[in-house]
N, C-alpha and C positions, 0 to 999 in steps of 0.2 A: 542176594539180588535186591535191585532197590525198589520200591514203589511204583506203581502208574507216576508218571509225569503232571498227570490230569490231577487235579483235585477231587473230590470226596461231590461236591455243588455240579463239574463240569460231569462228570463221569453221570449221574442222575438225571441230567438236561437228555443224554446223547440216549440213555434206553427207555427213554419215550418213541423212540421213531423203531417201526416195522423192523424186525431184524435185517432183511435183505435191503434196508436203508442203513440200516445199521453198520450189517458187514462193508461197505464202500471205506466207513469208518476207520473200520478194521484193519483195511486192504491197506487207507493211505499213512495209519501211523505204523504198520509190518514193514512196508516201503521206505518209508521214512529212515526205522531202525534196520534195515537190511546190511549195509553199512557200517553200524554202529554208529554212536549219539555224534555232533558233530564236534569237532576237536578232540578228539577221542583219540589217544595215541595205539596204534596197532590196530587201524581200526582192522575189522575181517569179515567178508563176505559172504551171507547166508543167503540162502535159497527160501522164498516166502513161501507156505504150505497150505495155502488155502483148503482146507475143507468146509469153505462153509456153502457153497454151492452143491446142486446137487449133478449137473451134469458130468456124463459119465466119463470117462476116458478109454470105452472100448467100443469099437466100431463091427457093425455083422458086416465083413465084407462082401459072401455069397449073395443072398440079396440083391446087392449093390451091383455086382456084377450084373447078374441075371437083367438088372432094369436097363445097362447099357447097353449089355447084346440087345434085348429087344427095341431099346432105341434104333440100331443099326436096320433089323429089318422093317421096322414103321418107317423110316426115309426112304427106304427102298419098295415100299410099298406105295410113299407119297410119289416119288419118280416116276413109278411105273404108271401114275395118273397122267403124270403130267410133268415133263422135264424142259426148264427151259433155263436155263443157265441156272442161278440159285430161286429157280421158283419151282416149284408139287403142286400136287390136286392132294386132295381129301383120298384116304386109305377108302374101296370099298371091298365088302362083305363078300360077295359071292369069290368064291375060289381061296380065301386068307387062311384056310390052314394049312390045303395043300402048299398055300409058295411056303408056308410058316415051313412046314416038314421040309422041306426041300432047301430051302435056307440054313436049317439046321445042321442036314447032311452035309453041305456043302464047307461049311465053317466050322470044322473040328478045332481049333485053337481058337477061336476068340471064347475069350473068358467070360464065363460066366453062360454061356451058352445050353451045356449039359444042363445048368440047374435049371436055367430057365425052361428045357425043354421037359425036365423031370416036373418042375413045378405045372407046366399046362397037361400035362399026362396025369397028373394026380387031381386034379382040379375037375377035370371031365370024369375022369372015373367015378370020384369020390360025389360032386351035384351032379351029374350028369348032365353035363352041358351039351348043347350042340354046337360043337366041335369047331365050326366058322364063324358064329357068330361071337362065341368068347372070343378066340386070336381079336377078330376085328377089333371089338371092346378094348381091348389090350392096346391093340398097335394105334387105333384113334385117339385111342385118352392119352397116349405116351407121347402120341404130337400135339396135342392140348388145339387143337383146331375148332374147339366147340364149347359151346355152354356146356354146363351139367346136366343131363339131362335124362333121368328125372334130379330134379337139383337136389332130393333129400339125399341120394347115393347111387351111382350107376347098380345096373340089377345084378349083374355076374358080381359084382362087386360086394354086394351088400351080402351074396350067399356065400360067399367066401368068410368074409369077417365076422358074419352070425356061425358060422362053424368054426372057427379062431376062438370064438368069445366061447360056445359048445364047450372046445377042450380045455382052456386055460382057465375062463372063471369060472366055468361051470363043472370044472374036475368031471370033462365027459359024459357030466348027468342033467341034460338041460330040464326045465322043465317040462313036466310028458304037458299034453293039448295045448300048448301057447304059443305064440308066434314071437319072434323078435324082431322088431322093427329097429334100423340105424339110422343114425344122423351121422356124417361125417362131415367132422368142424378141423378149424386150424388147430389141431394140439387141447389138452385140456381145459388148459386157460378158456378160450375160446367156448368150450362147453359149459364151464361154470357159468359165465357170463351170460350164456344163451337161458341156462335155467332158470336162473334168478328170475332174468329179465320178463321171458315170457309167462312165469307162472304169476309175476308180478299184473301183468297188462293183460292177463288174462282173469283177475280177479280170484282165482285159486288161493291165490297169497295175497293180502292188505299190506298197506304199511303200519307196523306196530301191532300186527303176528307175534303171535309166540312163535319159537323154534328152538331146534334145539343140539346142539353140537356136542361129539363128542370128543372131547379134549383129553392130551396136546392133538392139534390137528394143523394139516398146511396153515400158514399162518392168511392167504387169502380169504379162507372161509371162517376165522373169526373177524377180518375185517370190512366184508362186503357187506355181513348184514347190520353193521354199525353206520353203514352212511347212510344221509339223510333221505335218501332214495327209497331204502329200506324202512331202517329203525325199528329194527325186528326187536321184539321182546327177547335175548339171548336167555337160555337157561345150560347150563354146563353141567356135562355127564363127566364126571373127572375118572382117570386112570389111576387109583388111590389107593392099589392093593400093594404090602408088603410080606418079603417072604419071614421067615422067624428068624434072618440071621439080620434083617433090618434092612435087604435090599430090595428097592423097590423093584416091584413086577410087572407094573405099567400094564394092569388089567381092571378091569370095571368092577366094583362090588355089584352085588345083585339091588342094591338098596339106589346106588347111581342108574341105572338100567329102567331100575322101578319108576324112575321121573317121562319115562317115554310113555306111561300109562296114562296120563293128565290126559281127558281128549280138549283143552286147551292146544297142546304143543302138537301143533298142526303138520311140521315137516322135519326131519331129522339129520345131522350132515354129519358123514362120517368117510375117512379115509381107510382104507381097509385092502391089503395091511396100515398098519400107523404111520402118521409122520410128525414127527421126527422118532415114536419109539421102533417104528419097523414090525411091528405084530398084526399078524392075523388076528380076528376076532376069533375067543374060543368057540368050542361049540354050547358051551354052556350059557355063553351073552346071546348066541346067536339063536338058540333056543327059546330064552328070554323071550326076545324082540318077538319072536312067531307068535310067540302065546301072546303079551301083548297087545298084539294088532289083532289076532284071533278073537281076545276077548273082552278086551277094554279101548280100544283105541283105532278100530277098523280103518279109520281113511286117513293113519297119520303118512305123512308121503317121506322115504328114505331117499337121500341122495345121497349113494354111496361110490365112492372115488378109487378103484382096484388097480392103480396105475401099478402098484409093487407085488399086484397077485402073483406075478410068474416066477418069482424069486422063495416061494413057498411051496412044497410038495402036497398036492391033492389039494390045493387052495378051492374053496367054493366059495362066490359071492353072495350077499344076502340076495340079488337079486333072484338067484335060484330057489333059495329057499320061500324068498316071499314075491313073488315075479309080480302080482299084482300091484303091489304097492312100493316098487324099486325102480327109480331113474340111475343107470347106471353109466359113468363117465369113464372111462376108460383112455389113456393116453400109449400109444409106440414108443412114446421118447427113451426113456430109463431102460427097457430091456436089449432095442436095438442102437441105443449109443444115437437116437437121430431126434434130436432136440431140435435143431435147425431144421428138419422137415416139414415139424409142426401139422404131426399127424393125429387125429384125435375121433372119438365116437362117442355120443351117446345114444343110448340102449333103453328102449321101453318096450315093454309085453303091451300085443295089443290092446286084451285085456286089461285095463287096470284104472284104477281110482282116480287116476285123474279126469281121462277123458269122461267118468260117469260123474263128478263134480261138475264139468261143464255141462252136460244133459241136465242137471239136476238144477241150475242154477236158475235166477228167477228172470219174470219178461223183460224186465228193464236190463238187467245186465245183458242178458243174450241179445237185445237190442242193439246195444255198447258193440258186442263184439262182431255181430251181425255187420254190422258199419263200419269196423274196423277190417276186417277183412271180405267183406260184399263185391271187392273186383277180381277176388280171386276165383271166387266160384258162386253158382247161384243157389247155394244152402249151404251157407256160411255154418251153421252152425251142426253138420254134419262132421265137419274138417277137425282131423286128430291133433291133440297137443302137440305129439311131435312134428306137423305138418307144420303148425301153426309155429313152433321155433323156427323154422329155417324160413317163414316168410318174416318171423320178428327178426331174424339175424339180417336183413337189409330192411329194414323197417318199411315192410309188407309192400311199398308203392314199385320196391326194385327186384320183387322176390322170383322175377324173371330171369334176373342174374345172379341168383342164391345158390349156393353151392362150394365145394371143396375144388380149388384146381383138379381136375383131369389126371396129370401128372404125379400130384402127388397121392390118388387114389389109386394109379397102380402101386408106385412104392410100397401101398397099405396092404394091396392083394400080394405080393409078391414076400413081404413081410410075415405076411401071415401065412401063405402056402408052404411059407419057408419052415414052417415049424411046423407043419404035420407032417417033413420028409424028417428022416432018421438023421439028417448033419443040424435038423433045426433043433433037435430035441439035443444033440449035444451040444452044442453049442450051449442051449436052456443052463443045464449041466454046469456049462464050464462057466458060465457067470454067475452062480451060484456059488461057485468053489472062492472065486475072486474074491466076490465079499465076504464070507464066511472065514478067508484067511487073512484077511484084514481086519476083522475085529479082533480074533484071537492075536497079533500081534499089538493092536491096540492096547488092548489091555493086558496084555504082560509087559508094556512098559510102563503103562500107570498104576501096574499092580493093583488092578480095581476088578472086585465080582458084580454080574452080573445073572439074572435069573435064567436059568436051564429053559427052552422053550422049543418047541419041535414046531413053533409057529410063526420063529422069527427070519422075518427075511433078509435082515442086516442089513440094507440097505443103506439105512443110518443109524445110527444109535442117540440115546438120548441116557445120557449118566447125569444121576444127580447128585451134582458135589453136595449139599448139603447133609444130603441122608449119606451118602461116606463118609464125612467128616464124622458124625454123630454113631457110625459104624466102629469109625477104627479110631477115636480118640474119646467118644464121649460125647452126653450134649452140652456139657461147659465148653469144650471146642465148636459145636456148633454155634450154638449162644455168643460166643466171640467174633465168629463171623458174621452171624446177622447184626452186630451191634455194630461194628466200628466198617463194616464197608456196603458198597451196593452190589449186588447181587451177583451182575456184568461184571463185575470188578476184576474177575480170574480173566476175561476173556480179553478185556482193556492189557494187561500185564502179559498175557502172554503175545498179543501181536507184539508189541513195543520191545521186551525183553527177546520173545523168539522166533516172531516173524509168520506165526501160527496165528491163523484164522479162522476162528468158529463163531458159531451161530448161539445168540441166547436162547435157551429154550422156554424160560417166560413169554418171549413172543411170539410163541406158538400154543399161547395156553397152559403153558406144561410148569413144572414147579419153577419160582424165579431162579432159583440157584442152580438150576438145568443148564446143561451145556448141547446139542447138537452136532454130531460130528458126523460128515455126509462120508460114507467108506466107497464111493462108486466112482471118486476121481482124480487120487494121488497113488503113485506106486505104491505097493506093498509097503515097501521099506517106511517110505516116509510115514506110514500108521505108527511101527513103532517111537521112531522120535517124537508124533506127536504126543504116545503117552507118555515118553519121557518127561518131557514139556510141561505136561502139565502134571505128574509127579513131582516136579520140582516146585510148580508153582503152589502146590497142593504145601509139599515142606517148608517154603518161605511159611506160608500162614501159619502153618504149626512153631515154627520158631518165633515170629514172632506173639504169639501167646503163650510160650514159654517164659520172654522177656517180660511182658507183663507178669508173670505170675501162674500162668497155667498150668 
């Protein structure tokens, strides 16, 4: 095979820019070569393989269902207000679960019905609702007729996804005396954003904090605290352990860990499981951290990002462990296939270090902030951090209209109810198995090891061609490679040559000669040609450091 097209200078310029800037790169010379080069005799048609994305390609139909039957009887409830050609009234309260039950009876075939009627029978049993005022809840938010109200999260709402969050981060063991308070935001993103922002303008955080990241991590979170907004002191927790056969383990030494002790390093951000390696924190980091905060570093603030907990058996977030001192971000997207929903939560325990930083703070600043939110209430300075995000999230003057669509806060309840019934839990299961059988084809075509972990969600992987090179040829084959190319250089070669699109894993902190490969959005199959793909690419380099001399 022949070289990148790009030169050694060009190739250098292009991994400066954010990977998912990157990968467009990617996309348009795979595109290019799909084809084959032009003038090219015989040319032949491949198919481009992106995996450098991470969304998924599997949808929760039930769910989905569930939320269009109950659309059916929320219109049917607006009618009965009020019908006058395509105009309704507002769904009211008194009588809404008997038509709910009676609606149900009546429509044995429309889909999704049964679940939806199994999910409000399990929902009343399980918080003990009363029975009319949930349905309502339900069928008003599903015709989106209203503000949010209360804008932080409707209430049936919020005890549904505090018991979602119970089973799934909390591996069923939440913590005993604490409350959990939600924020529901557009999707993750949306919550990062929110964090930064208000711990920034609420003086918790300065600009030019220490902080402190655990790396590889989403690549957002190593670059939000680099703008000049921020310009956070970064210090990096690297994932540096190797097993003895020289693959890496992509877990924390104890001595990396030992840097969350500094009480300089004020807050700590970590995805968990990883991304791009896909791991659950062990229990032995996880341990760590408690002792840590326990005995040297009381008020350091973790924000920790469980978007891939569910893909891990008995997963528990540090927030359980350490409730007091864990904002936790939590995204729908990746498990139900619904990126486009842009469904999202953060998670704080009443109890906890932030809100007693803000008590603690001096006259002048609670002045500051007293004046910054002074139209929202008349003791400003009573009102919780997490309050205070959702009036920063419309910069406090519009926090009237602050809130998550209606609409897509059923989806969240229905999302979640879905999976404490016995088809949610299999389903949990069956996308489990998906990625799990995509890795293992993965790498039996790149004939690459990987470390044994009963922690890993697969979600993505992250292989470091470097440390394989230096595995299976030596490090005079490594040494070869880090001298005469850049780092990206495999990723360059393979779009161009095979239409394959991955992700550097230097831009997510992780080693430069890391590659990224998202396993949650190309068929089965295609996993294995990708390791071909890049088995091949792997043997051009070997060859040619044979022709040199090697």
């Amino acid at each position: 095979m022949p070289r990148s097209s790009l030169s050694r200078e060009e190739i250098r310029s292009f991994a400066q820019l954010s990977p998912f800037e990157l990968k467009d790169k990617f996309i348009a010379i795979a595109t290019a070569a799909q084809s084959g080069r032009p003038g090219q005799k015989g040319r032949t048609t491949r198919a481009m393989l992106n995996a450098g994305r991470g969304n998924p390609n599997w949808v929760a139909t039930g769910p989905r269902e569930a939320y269009h039957a109950l659309g059916y009887f929320a219109i049917e409830e607006s009618r009965r207000v009020w019908t006058a050609d395509n105009l309704g009234g507002m769904p009211e309260e008194a009588g809404c679960a008997e038509r709910f039950d009676r609606f149900v009876r009546t429509r044995p075939g429309l889909p999704g019905v049964e679940l939806l009627r199994a999910s409000v029978d399990l929902a009343v049993k399980r918080f003990g609702f009363e029975r009319d005022a949930f349905v309502h809840e339900l069928a008003d938010a599903s015709i989106g007729d209203n503000y949010p109200v209360p804008d932080r999260i409707l209430p049936h709402t919020e005890q549904i996804v505090r018991g979602y969050l119970a089973d799934e981060m909390f591996d069923h063991r939440p913590p005993e005396g604490q409350t959990l308070s939600l924020f529901a935001t557009e999707g993750g993103t949306a919550a990062m954003c929110y964090v930064f922002d208000s711990l920034l303008k609420n003086g918790v955080l300065n600009r030019g904090d220490r902080i402190a990241l655990m790396v590889p991590v989403f690549t957002p979170y190593v670059e939000i605290p680099e703008l000049d907004t921020y310009d956070f002191d970064v210090v990096r927790v690297e994932a540096s352990l190797f097993t003895e056969t020289g693959v890496r383990q992509w877990r924390y030494p104890e001595e990396e860990i030992a840097k969350l002790a500094d009480p300089s390093v004020k807050l700590v951000c970590c995805a968990n499981p990883s991304n791009p390696p896909s791991l659950a924190l062990s229990d032995r980091v996880t341990e760590q951290i408690v002792s840590i905060v326990a005995e040297r570093n009381p008020n350091l603030i973790v924000v920790t990002d469980d978007v891939y907990g569910t893909f891990v058996e008995g997963f528990r977030s540090l927030a359980a462990d350490l409730p007091r001192n864990t904002l936790l971000v939590y995204s729908y997207s990746k498990h139900y296939g619904a990126t486009g929903w842009r469904l999202g939560v953060i998670a704080l325990h009443d109890d906890n270090v932030i809100d007693a930083m803000l008590a603690a703070q001096d006259r002048e600043q609670k002045a500051r902030l007293d004046r910054r939110y002074g139209t929202l209430t008349l003791d400003p300075g009573t009102m919780r951090f997490i309050d205070r995000m959702v009036a920063d999230s419309r910069q406090v003057a519009l926090n009237h209209t602050a809130g998550l669509s209606l609409p897509q806060q059923v989806m969240m309840v229905l999302f979640s109810l879905f999976d404490m019934l016995d088809e949610g839990q299999a389903y949990k299961h069956r996308i489990r198995e998906i990625v799990q059988q995509r890795l293992e084809l993965l790498l039996e075509g790149a004939h690459m090891k990987i470390s044994e972990d009963p922690k890993r969600a697969a979600y993505y992987i992250e292989l470091d061609l470097l440390a394989e090179a230096e595995r299976t040829r030596g490090k005079a084959f490594a040494a070869f490679l880090e001298q005469h190319y850049e780092p990206v250089d495999p990723l360059f070669r393979l779009a161009e040559q095979t239409s394959v699109v991955l992700l550097n894993g230097g831009g997510f902190d992780g080693p430069e000669w890391s590659v990224r490969v998202s396993l949650a959005n190309l068929d089965d199959l295609d996993y294995l040609k990708i390791g071909h793909h890049l088995r091949a690419i792997f043997d051009e380099y070997a060859e040619e450091w044979r022709a040199q001399g090697g």
